[in-house]
TORPA-4810 file (N, C-alpha, C, O; in nm, 3 decimals):
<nodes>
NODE_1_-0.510_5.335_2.726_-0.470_5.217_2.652_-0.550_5.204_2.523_-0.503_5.158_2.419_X
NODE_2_-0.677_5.249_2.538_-0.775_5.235_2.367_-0.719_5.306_2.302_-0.659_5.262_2.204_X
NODE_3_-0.718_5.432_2.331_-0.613_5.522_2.221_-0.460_5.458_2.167_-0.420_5.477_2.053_X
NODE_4_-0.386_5.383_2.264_-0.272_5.357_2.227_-0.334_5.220_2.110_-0.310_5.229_1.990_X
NODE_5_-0.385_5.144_2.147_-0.461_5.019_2.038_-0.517_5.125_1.908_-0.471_5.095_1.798_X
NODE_6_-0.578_5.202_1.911_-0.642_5.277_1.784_-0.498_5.316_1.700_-0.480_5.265_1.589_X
NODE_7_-0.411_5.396_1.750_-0.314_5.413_1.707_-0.213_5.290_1.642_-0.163_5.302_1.530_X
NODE_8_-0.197_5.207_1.704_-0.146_5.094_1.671_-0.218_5.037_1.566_-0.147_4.977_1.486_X
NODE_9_-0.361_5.038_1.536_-0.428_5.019_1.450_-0.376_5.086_1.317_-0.318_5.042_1.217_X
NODE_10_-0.406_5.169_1.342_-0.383_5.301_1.226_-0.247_5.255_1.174_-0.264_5.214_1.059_X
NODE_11_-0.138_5.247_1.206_0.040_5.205_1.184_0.016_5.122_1.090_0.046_5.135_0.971_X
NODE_12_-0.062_4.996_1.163_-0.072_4.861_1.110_-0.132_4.856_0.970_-0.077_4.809_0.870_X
NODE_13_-0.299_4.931_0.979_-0.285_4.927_0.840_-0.251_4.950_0.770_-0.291_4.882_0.675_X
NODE_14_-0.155_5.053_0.738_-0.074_5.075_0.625_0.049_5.030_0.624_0.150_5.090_0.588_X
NODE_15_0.037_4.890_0.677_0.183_4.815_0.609_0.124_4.673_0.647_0.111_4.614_0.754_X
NODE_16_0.085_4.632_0.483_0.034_4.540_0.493_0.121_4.387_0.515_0.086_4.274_0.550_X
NODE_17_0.217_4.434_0.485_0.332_4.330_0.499_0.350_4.296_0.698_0.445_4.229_0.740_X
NODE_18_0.272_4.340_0.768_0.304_4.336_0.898_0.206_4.287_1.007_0.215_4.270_1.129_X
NODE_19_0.081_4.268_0.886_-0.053_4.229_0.913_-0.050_4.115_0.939_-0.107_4.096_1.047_X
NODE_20_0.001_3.991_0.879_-0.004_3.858_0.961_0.105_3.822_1.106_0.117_3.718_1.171_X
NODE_21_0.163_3.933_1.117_0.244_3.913_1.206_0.160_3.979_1.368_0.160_3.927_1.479_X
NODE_22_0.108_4.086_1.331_0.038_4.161_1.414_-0.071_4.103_1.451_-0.123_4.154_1.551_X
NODE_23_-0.153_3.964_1.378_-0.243_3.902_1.408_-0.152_3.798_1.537_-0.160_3.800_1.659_X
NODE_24_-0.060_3.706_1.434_0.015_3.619_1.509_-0.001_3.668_1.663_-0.083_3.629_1.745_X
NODE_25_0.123_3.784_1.683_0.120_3.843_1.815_0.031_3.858_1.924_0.055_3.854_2.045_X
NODE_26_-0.112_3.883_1.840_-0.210_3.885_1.951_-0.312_3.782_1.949_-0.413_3.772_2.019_X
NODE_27_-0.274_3.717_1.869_-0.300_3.578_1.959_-0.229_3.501_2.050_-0.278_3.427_2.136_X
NODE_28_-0.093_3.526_2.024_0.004_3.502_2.127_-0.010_3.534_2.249_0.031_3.466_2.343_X
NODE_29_-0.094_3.685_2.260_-0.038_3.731_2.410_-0.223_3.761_2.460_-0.237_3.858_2.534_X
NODE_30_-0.362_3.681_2.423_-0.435_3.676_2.397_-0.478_3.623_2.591_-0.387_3.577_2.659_X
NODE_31_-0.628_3.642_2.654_-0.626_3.588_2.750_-0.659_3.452_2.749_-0.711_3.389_2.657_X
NODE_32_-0.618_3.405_2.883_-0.682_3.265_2.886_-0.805_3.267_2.885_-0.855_3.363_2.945_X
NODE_33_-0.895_3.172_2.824_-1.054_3.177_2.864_-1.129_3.328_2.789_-1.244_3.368_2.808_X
NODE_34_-1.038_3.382_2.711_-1.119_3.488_2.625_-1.281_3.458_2.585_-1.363_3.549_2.592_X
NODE_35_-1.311_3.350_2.552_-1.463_3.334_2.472_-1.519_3.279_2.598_-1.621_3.209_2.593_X
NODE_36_-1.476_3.297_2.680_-1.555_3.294_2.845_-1.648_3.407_2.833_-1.769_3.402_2.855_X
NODE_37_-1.595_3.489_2.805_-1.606_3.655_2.849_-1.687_3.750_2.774_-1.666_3.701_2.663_X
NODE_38_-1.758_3.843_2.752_-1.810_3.896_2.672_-1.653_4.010_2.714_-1.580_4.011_2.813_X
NODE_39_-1.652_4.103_2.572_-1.686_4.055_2.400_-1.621_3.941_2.405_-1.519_3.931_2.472_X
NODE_40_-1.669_3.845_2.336_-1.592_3.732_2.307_-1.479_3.748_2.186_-1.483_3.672_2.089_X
NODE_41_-1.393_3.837_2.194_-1.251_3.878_2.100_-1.126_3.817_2.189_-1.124_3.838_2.310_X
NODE_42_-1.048_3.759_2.140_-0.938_3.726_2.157_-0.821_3.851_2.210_-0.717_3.848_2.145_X
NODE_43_-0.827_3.951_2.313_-0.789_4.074_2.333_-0.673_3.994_2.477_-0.687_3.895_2.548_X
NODE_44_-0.560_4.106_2.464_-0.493_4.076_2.598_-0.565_4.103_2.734_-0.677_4.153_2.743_X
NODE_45_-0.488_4.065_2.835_-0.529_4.113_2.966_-0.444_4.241_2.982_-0.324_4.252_2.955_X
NODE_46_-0.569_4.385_3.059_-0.499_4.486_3.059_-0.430_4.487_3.155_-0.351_4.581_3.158_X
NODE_47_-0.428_4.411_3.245_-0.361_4.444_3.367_-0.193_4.367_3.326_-0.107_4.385_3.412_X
NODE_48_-0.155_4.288_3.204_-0.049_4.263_3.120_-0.020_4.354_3.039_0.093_4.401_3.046_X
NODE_49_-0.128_4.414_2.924_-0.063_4.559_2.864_0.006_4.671_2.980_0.121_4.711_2.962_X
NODE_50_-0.056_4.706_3.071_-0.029_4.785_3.151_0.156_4.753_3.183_0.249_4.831_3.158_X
NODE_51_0.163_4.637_3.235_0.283_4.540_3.275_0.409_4.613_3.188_0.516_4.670_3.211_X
NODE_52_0.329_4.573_3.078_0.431_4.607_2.962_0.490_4.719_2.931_0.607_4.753_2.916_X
NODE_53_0.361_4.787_2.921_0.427_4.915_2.908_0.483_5.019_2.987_0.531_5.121_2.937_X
NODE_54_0.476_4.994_3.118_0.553_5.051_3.251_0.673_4.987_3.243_0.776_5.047_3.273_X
NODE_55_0.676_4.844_3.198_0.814_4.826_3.217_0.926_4.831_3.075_1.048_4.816_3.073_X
NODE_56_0.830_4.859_2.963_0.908_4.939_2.871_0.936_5.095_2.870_1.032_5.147_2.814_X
NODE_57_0.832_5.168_2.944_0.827_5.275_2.926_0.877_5.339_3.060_0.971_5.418_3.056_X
NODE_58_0.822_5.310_3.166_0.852_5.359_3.301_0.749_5.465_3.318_0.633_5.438_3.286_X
NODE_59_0.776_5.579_3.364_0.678_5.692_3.383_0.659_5.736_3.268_0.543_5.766_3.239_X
NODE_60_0.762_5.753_3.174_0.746_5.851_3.116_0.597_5.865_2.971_0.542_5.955_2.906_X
NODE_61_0.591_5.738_2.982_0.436_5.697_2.917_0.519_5.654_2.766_0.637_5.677_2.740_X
NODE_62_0.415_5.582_2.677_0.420_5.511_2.568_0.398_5.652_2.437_0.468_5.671_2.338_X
NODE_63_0.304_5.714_2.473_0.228_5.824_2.361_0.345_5.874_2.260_0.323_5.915_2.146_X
NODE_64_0.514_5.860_2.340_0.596_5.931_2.182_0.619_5.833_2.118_0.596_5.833_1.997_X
NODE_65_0.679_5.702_2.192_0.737_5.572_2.058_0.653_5.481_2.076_0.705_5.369_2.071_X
NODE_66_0.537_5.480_2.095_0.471_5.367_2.075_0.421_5.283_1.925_0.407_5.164_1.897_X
NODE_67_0.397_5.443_1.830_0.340_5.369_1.702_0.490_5.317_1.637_0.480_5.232_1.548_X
NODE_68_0.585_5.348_1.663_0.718_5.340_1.596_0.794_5.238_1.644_0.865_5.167_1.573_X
NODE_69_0.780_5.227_1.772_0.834_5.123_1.888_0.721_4.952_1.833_0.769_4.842_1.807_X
NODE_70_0.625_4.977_1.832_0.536_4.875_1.743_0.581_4.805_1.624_0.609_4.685_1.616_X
NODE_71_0.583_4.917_1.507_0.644_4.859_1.364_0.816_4.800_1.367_0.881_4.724_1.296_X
NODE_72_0.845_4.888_1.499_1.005_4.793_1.517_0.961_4.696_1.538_0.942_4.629_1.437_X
NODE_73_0.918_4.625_1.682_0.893_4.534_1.727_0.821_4.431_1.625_0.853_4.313_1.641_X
NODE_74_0.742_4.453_1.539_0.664_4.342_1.423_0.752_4.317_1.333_0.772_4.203_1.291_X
NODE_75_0.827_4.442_1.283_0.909_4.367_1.226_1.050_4.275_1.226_1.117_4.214_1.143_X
NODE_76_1.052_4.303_1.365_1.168_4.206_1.416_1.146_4.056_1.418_1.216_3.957_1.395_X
NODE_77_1.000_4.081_1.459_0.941_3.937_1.485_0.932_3.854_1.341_0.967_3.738_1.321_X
NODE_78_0.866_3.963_1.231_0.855_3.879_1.112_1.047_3.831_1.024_1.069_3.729_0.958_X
NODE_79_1.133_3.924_1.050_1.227_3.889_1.018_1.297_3.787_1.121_1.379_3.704_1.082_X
NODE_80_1.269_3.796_1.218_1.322_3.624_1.292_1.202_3.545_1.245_1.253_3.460_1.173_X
NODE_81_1.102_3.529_1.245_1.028_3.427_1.149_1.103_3.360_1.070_1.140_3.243_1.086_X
NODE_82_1.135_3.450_0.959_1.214_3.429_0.841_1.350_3.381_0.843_1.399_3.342_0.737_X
NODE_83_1.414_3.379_0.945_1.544_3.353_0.970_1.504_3.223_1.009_1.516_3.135_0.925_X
NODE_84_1.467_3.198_1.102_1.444_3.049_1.178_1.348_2.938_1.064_1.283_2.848_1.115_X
NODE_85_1.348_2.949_0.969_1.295_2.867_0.890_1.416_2.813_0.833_1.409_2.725_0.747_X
</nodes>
């Protein structure tokens, strides 16, 4: 899963247009009680990334569309943003 976040990293920064959305998101899906916890970062629960991506991916693992499957997904989100205003 760190590798898949590093990667996702990497996507992200070079489209800066996708950067407030990619913040948005993970604060959205952020744990409860995060600054409970050391590190105190606002990070999901893995046992929810995991969730996710078995049930987007199934076996076959995230590693081919994940960085691509990402920039879809942000930018769907920022263009319904934009619509619903």
């Amino acid at each position: 899963m760190r590798n898949l976040l590093s990667q996702g990293s990497i996507v992200i920064i070079g489209k800066p247009h996708l950067w407030k959305v990619a913040i948005t998101q993970l604060w959205r899906i952020r744990e409860n009680g995060w600054y409970k916890k050391f590190p105190f970062l606002p990070a999901p629960n893995k046992k929810y990334i995991n969730f996710r991506l078995i049930t987007a991916y199934g076996d076959e693992g995230p590693e081919n569309f994940f960085k691509s499957d990402l920039v879809t997904y942000f930018e769907w989100c920022r263009g319904w943003r934009i619509s619903s205003k």
